[in-house]
MISE-419438 format. One line per 3 residues: their letters; for each residue x, y, z of N, C-alpha, C. Coordinates in steps of 0.1 Angstrom, whole numbers. Layout:
N
A = X:Y:Z:X:Y:Z:X:Y:Z ~ ...
This chain:
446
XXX = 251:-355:300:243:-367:295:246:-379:303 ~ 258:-375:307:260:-393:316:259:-396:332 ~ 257:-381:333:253:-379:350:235:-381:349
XXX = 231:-379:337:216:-381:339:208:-394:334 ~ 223:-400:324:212:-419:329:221:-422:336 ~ 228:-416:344:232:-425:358:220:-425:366
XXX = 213:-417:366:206:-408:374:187:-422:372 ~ 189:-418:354:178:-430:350:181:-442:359 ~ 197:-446:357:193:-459:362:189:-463:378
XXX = 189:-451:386:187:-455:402:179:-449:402 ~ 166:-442:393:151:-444:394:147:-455:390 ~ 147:-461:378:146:-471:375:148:-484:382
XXX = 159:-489:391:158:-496:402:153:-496:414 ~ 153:-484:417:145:-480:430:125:-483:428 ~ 125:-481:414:111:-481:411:96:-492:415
XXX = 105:-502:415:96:-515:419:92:-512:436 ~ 102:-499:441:95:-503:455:86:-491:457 ~ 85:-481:445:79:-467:448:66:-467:451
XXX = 61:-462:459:45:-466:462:33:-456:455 ~ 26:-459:451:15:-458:444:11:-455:430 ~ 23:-466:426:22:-466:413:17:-478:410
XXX = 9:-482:395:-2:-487:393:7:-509:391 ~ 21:-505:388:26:-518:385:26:-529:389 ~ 26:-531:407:23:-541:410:8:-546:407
XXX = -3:-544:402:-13:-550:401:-8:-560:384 ~ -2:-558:380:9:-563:367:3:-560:360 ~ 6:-566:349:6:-561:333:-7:-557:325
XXX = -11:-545:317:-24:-549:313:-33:-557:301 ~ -41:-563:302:-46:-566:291:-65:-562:293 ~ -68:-573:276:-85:-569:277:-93:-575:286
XXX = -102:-572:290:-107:-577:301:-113:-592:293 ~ -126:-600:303:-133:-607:298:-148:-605:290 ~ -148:-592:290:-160:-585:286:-156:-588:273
XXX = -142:-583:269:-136:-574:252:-140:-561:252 ~ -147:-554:263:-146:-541:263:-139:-529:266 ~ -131:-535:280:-123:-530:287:-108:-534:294
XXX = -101:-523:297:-86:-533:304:-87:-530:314 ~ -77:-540:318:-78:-543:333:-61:-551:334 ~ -57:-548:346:-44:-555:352:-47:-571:355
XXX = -35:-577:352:-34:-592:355:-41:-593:369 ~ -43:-589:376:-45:-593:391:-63:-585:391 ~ -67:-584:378:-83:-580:376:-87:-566:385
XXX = -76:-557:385:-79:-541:385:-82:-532:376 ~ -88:-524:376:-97:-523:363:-83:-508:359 ~ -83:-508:349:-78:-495:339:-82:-487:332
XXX = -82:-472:334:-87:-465:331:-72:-455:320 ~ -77:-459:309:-64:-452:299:-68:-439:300 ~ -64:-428:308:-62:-416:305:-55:-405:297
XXX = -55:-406:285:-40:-404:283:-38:-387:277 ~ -25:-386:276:-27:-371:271:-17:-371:258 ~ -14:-360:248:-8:-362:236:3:-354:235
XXX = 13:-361:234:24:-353:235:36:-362:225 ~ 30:-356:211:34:-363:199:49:-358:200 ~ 61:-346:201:69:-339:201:79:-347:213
XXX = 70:-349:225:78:-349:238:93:-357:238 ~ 94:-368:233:110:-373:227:116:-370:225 ~ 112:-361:211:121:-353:201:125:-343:204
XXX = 114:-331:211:121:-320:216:117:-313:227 ~ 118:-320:239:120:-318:250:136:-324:253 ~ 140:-315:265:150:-324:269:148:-337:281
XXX = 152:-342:289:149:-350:298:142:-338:309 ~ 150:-330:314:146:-322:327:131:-319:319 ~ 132:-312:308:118:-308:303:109:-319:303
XXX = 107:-329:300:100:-342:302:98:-342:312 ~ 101:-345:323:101:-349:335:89:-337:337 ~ 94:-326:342:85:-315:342:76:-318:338
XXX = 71:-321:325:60:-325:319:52:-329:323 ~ 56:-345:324:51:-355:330:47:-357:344 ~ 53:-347:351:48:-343:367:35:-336:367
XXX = 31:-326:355:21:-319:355:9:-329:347 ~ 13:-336:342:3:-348:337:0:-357:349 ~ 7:-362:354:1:-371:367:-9:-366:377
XXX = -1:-349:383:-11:-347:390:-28:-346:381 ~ -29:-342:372:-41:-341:365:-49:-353:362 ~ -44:-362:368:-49:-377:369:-48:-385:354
XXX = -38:-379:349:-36:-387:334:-31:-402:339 ~ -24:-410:334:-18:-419:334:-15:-430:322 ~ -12:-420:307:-7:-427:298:-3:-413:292
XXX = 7:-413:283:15:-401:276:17:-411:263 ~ 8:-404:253:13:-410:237:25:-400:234 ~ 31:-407:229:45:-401:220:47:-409:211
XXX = 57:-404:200:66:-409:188:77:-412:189 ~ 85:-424:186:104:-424:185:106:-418:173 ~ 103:-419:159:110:-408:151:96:-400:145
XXX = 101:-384:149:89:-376:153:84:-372:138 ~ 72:-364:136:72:-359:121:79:-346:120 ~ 78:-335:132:83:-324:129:100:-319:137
XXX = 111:-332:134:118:-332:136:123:-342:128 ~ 131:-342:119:137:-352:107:149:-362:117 ~ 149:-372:107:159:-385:115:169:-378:116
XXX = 176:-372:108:191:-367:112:195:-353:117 ~ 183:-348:122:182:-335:131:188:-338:143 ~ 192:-327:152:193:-328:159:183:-329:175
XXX = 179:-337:180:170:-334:191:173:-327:202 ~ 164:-325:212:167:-315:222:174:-322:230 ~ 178:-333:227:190:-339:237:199:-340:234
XXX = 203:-334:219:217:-334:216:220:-343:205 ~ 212:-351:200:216:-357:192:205:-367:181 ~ 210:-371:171:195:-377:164:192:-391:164
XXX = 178:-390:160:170:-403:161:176:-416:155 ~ 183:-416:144:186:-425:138:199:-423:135 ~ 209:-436:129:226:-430:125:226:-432:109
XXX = 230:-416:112:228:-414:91:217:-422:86 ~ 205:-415:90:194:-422:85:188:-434:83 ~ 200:-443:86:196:-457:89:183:-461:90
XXX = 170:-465:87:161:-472:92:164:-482:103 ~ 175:-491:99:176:-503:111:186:-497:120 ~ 192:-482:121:205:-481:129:193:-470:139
XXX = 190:-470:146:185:-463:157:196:-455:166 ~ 197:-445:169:210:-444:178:208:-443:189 ~ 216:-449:192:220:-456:208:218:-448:216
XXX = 225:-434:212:222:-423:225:211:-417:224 ~ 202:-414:213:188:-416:213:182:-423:224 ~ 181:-436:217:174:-447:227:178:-448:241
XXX = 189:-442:241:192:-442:260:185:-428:268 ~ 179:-422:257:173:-411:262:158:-411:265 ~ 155:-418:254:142:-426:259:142:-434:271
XXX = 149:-445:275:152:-452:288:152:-444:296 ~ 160:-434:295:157:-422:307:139:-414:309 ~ 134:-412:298:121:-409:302:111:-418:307
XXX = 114:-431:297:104:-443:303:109:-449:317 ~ 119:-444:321:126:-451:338:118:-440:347 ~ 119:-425:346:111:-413:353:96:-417:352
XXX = 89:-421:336:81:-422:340:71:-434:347 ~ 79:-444:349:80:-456:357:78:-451:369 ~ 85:-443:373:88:-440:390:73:-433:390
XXX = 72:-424:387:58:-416:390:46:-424:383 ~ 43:-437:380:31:-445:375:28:-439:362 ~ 33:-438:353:26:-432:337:36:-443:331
XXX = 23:-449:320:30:-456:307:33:-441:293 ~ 41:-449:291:44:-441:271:33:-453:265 ~ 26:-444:257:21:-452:244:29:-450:236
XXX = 37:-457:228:53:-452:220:45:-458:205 ~ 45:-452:194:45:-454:184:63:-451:174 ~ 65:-465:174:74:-467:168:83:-457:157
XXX = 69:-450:149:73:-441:144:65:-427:133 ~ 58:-417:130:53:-416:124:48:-419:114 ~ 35:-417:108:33:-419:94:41:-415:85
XXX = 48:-404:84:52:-399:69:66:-408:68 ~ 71:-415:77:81:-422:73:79:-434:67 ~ 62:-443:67:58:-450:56:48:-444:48
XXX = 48:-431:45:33:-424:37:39:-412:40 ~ 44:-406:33:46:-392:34:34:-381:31 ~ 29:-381:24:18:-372:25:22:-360:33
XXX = 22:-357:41:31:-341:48:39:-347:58 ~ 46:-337:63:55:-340:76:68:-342:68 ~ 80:-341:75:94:-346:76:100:-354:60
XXX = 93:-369:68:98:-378:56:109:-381:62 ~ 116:-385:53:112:-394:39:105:-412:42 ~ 103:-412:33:96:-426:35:112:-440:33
XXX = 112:-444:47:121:-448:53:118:-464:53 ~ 109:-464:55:102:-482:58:96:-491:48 ~ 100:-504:48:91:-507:39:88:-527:45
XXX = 85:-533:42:75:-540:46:92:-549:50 ~ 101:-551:45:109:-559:47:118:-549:58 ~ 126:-539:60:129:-532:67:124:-528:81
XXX = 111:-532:77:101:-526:92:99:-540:104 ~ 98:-552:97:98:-557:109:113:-560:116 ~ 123:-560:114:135:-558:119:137:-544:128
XXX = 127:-535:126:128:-523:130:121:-525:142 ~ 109:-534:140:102:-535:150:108:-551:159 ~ 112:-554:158:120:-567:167:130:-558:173
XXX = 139:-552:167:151:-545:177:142:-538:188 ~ 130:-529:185:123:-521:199:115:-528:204 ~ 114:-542:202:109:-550:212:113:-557:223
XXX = 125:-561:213:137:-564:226:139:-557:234 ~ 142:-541:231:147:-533:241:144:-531:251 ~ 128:-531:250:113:-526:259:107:-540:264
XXX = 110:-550:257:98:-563:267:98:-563:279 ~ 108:-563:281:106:-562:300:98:-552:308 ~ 101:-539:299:91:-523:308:81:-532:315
XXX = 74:-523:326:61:-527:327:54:-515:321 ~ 55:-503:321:51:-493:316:49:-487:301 ~ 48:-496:290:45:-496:277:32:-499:270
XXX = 33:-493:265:17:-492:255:23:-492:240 ~ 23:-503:230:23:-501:215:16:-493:208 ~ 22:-485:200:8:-477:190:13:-475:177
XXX = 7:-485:166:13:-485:155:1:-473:151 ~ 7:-474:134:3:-457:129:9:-443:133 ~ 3:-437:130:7:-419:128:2:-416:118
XXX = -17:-409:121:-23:-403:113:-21:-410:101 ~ -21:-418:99:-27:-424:84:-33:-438:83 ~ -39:-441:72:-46:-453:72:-38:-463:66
XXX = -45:-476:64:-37:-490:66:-37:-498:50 ~ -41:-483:43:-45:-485:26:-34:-491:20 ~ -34:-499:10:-27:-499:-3:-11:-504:10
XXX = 2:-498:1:12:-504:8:12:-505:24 ~ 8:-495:25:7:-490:42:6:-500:48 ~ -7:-510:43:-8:-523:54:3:-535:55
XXX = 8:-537:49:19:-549:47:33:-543:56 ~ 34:-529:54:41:-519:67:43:-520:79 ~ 29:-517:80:23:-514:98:21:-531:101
XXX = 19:-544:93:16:-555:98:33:-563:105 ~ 41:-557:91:53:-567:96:60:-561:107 ~ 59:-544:111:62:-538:121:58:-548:133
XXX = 45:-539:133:32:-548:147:38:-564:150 ~ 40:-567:140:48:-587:143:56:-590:149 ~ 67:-575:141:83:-577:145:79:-579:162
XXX = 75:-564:168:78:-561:182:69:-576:191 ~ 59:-577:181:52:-584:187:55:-603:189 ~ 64:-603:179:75:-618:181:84:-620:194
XXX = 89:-604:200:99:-606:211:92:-602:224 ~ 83:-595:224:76:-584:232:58:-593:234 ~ 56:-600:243:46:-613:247:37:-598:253
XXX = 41:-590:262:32:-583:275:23:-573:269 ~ 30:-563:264:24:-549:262:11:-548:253 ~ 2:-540:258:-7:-539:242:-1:-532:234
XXX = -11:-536:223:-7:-525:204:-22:-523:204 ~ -24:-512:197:-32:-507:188:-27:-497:176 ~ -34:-494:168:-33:-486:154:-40:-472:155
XXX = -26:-455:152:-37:-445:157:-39:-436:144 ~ -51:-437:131:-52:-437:119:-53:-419:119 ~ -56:-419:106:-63:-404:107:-73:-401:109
XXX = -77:-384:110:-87:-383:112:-98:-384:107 ~ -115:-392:115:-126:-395:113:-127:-410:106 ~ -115:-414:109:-112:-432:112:-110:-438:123
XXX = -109:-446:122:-105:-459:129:-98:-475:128 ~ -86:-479:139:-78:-489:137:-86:-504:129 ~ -99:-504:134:-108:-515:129:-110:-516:111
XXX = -111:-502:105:-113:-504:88:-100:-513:84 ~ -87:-516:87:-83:-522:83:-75:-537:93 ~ -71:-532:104:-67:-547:110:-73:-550:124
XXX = -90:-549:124:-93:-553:137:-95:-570:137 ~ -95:-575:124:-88:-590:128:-77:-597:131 ~ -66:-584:130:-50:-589:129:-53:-592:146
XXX = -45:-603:149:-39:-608:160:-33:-597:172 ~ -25:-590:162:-16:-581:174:-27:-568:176 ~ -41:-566:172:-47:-553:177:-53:-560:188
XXX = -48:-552:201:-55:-557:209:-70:-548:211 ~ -70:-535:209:-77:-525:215:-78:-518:198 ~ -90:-511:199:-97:-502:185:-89:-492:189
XXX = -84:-477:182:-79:-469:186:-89:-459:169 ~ -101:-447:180:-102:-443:165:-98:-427:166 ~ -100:-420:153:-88:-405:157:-107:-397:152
XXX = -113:-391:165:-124:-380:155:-122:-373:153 ~ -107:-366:157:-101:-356:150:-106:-339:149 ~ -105:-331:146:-108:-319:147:-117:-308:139
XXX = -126:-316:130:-132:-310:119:-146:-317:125 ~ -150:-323:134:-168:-322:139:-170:-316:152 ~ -181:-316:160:-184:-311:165:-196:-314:176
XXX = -200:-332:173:-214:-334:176:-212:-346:180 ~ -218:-356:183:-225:-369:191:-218:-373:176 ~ -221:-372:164:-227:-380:153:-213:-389:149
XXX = -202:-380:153:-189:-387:147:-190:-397:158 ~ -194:-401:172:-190:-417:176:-202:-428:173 ~ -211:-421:168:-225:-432:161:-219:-433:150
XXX = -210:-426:142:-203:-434:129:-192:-443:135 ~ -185:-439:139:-171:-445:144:-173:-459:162 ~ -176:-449:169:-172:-459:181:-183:-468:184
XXX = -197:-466:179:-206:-473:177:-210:-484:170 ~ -204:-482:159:-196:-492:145:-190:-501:154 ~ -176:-497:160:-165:-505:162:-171:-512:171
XXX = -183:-512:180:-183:-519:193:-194:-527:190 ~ -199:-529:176:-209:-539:172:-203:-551:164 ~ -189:-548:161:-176:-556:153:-173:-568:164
XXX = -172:-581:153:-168:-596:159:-152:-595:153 ~ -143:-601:162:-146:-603:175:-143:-590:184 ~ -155:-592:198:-154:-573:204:-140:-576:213
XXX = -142:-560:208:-122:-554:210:-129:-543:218 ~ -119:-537:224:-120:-524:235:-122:-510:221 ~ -123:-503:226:-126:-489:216:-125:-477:221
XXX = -110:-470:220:-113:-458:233:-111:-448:215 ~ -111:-431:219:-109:-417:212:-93:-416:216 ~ -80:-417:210:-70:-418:210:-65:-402:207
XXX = -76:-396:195:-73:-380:191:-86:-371:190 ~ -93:-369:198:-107:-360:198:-99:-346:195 ~ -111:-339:189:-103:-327:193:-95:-317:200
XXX = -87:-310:198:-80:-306:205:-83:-294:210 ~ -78:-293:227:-79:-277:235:-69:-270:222 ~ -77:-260:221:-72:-245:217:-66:-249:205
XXX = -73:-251:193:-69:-259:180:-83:-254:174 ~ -80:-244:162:-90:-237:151:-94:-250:144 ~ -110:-247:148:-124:-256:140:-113:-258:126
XXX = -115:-275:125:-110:-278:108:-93:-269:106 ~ -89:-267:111:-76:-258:108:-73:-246:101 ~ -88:-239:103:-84:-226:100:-83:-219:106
XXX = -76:-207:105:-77:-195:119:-82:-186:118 ~ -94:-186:106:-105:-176:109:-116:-185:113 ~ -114:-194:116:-126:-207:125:-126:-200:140
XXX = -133:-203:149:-135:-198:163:-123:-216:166 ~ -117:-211:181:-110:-221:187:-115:-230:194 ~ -112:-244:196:-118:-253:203:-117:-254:222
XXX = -128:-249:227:-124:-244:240:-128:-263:250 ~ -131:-251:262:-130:-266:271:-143:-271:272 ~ -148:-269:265:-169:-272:267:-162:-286:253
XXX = -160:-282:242:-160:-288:234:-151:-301:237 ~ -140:-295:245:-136:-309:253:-139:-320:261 ~ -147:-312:267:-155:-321:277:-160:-327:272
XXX = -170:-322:260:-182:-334:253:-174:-346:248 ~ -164:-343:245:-160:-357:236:-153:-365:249 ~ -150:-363:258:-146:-372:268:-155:-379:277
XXX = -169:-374:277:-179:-378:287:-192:-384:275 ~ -191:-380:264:-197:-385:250:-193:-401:250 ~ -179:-396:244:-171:-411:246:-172:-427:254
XXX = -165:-418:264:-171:-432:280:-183:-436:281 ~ -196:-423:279:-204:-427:281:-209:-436:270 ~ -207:-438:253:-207:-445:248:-199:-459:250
XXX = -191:-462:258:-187:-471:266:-171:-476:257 ~ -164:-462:260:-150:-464:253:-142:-471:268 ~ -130:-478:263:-122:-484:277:-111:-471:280
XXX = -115:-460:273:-104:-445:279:-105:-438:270 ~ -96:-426:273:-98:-415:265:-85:-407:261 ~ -81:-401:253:-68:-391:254:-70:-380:253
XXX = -68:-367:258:-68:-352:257:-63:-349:248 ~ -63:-337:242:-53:-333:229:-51:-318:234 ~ -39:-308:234:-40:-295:234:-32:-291:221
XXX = -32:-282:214:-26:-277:205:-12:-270:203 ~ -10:-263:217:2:-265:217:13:-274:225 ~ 8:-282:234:16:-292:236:19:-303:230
XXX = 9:-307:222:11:-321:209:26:-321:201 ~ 27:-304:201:37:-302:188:49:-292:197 ~ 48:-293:214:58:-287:222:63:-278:217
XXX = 54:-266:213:55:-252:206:65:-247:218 ~ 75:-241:214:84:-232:224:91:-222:212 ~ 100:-208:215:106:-199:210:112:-208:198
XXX = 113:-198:190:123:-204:177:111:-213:169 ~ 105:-222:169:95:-228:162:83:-223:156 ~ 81:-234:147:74:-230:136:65:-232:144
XXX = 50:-219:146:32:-225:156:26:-237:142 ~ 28:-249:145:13:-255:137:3:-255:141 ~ -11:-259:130:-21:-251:129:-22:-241:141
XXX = -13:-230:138:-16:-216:147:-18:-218:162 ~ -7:-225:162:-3:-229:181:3:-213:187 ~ -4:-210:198:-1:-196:201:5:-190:215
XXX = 8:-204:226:10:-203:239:20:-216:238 ~ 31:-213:242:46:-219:248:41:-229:249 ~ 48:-245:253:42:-254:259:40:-258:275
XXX = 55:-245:277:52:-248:295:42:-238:298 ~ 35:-229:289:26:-224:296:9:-225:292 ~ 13:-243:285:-2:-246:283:-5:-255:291
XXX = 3:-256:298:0:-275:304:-10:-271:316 ~ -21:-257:320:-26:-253:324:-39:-249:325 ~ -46:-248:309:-57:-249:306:-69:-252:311
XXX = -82:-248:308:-92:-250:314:-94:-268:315 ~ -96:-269:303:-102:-285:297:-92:-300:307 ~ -77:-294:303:-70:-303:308:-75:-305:327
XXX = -74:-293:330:-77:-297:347:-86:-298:347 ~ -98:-305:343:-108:-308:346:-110:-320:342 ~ -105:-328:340:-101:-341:334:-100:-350:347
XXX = -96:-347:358:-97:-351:373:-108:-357:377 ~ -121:-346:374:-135:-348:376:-131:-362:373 ~ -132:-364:361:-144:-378:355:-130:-388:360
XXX = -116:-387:363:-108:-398:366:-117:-402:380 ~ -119:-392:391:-126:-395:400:-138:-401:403 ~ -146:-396:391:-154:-404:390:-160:-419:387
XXX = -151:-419:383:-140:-433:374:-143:-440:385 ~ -129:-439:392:-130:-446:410:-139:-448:415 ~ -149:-444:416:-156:-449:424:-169:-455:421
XXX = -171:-451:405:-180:-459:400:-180:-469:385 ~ -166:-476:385:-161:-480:368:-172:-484:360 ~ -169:-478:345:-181:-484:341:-180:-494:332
XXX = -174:-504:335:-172:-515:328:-181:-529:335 ~ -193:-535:323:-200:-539:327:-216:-532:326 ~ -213:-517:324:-225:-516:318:-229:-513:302
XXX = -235:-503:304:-240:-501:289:-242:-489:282 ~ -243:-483:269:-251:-472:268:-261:-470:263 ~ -271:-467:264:-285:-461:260:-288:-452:249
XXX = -288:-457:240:-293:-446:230:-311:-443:229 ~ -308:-428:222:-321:-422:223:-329:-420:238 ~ -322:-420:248:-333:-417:257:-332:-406:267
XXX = -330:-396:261:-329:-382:267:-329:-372:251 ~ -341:-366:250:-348:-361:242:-348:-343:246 ~ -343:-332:240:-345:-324:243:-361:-314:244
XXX = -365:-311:253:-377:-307:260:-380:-295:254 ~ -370:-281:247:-370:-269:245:-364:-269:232 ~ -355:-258:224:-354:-255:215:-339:-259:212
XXX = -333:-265:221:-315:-270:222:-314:-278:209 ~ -309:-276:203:-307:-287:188:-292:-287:190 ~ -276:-283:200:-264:-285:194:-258:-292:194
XXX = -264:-304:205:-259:-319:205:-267:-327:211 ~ -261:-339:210:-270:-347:219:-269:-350:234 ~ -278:-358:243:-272:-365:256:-267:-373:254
XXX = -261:-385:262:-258:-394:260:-256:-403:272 ~ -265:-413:275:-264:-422:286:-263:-431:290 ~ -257:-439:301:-253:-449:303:-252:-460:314
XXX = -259:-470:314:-263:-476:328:-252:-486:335 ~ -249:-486:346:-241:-498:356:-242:-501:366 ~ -241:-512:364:-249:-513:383:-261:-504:390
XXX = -260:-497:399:-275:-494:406:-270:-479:400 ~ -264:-477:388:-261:-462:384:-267:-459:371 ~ -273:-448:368:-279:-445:359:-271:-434:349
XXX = -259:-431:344:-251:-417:340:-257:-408:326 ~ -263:-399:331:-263:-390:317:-259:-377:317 ~ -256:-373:304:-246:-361:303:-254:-352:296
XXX = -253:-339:297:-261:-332:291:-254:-322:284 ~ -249:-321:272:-242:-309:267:-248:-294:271 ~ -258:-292:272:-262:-281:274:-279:-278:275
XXX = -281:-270:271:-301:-266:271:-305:-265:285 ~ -319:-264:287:-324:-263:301:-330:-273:299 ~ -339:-276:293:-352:-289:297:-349:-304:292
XXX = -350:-314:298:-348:-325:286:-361:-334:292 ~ -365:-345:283:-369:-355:291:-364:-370:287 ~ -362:-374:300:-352:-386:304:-365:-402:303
XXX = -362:-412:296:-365:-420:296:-357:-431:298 ~ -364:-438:313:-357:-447:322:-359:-462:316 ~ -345:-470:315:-347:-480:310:-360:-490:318
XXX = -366:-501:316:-373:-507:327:-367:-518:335 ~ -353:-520:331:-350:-527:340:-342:-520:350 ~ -342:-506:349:-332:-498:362:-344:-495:370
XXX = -357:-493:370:-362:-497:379:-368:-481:382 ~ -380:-475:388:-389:-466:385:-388:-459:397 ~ -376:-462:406:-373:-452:415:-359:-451:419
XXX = -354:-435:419:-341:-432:421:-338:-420:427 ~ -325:-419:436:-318:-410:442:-313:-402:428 ~ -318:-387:428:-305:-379:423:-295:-368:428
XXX = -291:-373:417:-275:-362:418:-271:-354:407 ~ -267:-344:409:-257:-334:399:-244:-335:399 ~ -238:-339:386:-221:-332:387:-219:-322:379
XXX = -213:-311:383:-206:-304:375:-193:-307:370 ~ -194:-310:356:-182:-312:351:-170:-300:344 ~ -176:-289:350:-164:-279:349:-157:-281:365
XXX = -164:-286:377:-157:-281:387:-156:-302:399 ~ -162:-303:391:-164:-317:402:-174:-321:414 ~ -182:-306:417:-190:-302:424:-201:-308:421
XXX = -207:-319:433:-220:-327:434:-231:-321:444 ~ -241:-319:437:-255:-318:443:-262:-325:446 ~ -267:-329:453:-283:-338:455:-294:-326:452
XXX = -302:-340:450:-316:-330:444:-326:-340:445 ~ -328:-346:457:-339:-353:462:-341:-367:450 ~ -351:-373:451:-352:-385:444:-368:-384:440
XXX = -365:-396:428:-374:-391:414:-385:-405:415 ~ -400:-407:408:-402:-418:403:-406:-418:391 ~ -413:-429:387:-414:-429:370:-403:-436:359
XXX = -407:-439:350:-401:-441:339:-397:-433:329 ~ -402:-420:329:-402:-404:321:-396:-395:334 ~ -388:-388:328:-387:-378:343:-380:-361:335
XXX = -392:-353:335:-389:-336:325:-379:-335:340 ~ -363:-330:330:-350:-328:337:-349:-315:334 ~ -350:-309:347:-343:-294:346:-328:-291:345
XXX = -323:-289:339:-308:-285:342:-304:-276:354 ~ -297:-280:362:-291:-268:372:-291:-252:367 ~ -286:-252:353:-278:-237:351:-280:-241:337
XXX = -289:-234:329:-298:-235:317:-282:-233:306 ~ -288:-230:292:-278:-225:282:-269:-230:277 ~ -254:-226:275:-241:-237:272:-236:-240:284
XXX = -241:-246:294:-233:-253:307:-239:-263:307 ~ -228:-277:306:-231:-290:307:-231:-295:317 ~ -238:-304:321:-241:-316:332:-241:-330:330
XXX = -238:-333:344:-240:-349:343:-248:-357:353 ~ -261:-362:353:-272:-364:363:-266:-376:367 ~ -269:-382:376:-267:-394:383:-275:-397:391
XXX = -283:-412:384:-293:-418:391:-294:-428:396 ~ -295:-431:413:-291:-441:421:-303:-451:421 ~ -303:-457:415:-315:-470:415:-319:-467:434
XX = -329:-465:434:-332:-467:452:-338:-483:454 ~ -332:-490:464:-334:-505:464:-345:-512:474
């Protein structure tokens, strides 16, 4: 243990000079839109983030690390986690040897705990990834399932949250995330408010958001509180269609005053429809829609979910909802590596500043399983096609009645040209008819 935060602390100093990590552009906040973030020095940020609710609790450091190496390369660059987890109790023991809290204390956090965390948030400093750290699960203010016990309460919690603010204000690599699957009902809100205060009386830099349950969102109850900087909504794992972000992220981005709005828990890779296990599993098609659905409804990022990594399924543990592959042998999946695509895409065309288009890609044939969804910036025109062969595409009139196109494949990253279009209607063939999605791209020609 003491050869490996020796070890934290000469990554952690060495860090400021590591190269190509995102921190010298400094700290992030909302842009001037309220749509999106962006670094103090006005570089734009792309939240990628992946879910790794467990990672704290029961991983050890080497295993973290590991982790978090296979998340970078995949172009992630945020890791949500918990400090006291749901499926690991405060006075358990964690995979580092020791537990989260001393004798259950709410205000006694243990020390060697938290120096374990230092060690992950210093590694993951060096390699450019923030922790979104949520202070603490739901069921420790709302039990409802999980661990327990209900540990916090409105007087308790901001003291809880002042001590982890001090500890962390300086990071440059932190993201707040009040909540854990539940909503901000009844006691709950006077909870998660004096928390959110506490950290946020010592702690000036970092954002906060709220990550509710599923087929909500942080806005039903504190998108006027001060400390949300950003909407955080959960669509969670029981839909299947366009329809859940025309309820949710569509809502949220019509709300005064506008706040950013990313999918913090879409469904998860390899996670049974609604949680049953005679449901068919959630593959990488299903993944993709909600990540390119999303953006293109004009979220400021996105988070992946896999099913067995969230809950760091390994020997000896209980599988929840019927987690069925190790966690070092999921961090490999279809959906996750292909998450690249659209970071790359990202790069070189941000889409902050434009817009999305509803209703204007109509299916042409008999495809009823979702919708398109598209979105205009600059001299770019982006629509996504969950599937079918035929659609027809209706061109806004201010993007202008002639355009270069292009194909991406978002299973592989692979771009086509396909000559250039005119008109304000344009019948779209799909490359590769059926369940294979696409994403057209139309270059205003000038």
């Amino acid at each position: 243990m003491i050869n490996r935060l020796f070890l934290a602390l000469a990554i952690f100093v060495s860090s400021a000079a590591y190269c190509g990590v995102p921190f010298a552009h400094g700290n992030l906040r909302v842009d001037a839109s309220g749509r999106y973030l962006e670094h103090d020095d006005g570089t734009p940020f792309l939240y990628m983030g992946d879910t790794a609710w467990e990672m704290l609790s029961r991983l050890t450091y080497e295993e973290a690390c590991r982790y978090m190496d296979n998340r970078k390369a995949k172009g992630m660059n945020v890791i949500q986690t918990v400090l006291l987890s749901e499926l690991v109790g405060v006075c358990e023991a964690t995979a580092a040897g020791v537990t989260q809290l001393t004798n259950g204390d709410a205000s006694k956090p243990n020390p060697l705990y938290l120096a374990h965390v230092d060690s992950v948030l210093a590694y993951a400093e060096h390699i450019g990834l923030y922790l979104a750290i949520l202070p603490t699960w739901g069921d420790k203010v709302d039990k409802q399932w999980g661990q327990g016990p209900e540990i916090f309460d409105e007087h308790n919690a901001e003291e809880y949250g002042r001590l982890l603010g001090r500890r962390w204000a300086a990071r440059p690599n932190i993201i707040w995330i009040m909540g854990g699957d539940r909503g901000g009902y009844g006691k709950n809100r006077a909870v998660w408010n004096v928390m959110a205060r506490g950290i946020k009386s010592v702690d000036k830099i970092h954002l906060m958001t709220y990550h509710p349950q599923g087929e909500h969102s942080s806005s039903m109850w504190f998108h006027n509180e001060d400390w949300l900087d950003f909407n955080m909504i959960q669509t969670g794992h029981c839909q299947n269609s366009y329809d859940i972000y025309r309820r949710l992220m569509l809502h949220d981005m019509a709300l005064e005053p506008v706040k950013p709005v990313m999918d913090g828990e879409p469904r998860y890779e390899d996670i049974p429809f609604c949680f049953k296990k005679e449901n068919r599993r959630f593959t990488a098609a299903d993944v993709r829609r909600t990540l390119y659905q999303s953006m293109l409804t004009g979220a400021c990022g996105y988070t992946y979910g896999n099913n067995n990594l969230w809950q760091m399924y390994a020997p000896g543990r209980e599988p929840m909802c019927d987690a069925r592959t190790y966690w070092y042998d999921a961090m490999d999946m279809e959906a996750e590596c292909q998450l690249i695509h659209f970071v790359r895409l990202w790069d070189e065309m941000p889409l902050r500043g434009g817009r999305n288009i509803q209703g204007c890609a109509v299916a042409a044939d008999d495809y009823n399983d979702d919708e398109a969804v598209a979105f205009m910036t600059g001299n770019n025109l982006l629509c996504y096609f969950p599937g079918g062969n035929r659609w027809t595409l209706k061109i806004p009139d201010e993007f202008g009645p002639c355009h270069i196109k292009e194909w991406m494949n978002p299973r592989t990253g692979q771009r086509v040209a396909d000559g250039r279009s005119e008109g304000y209607e344009l019948q779209v063939n799909l490359p590769e008819g059926g369940d294979n999605d696409w994403l057209l791209i139309l270059k205003k020609e000038k």
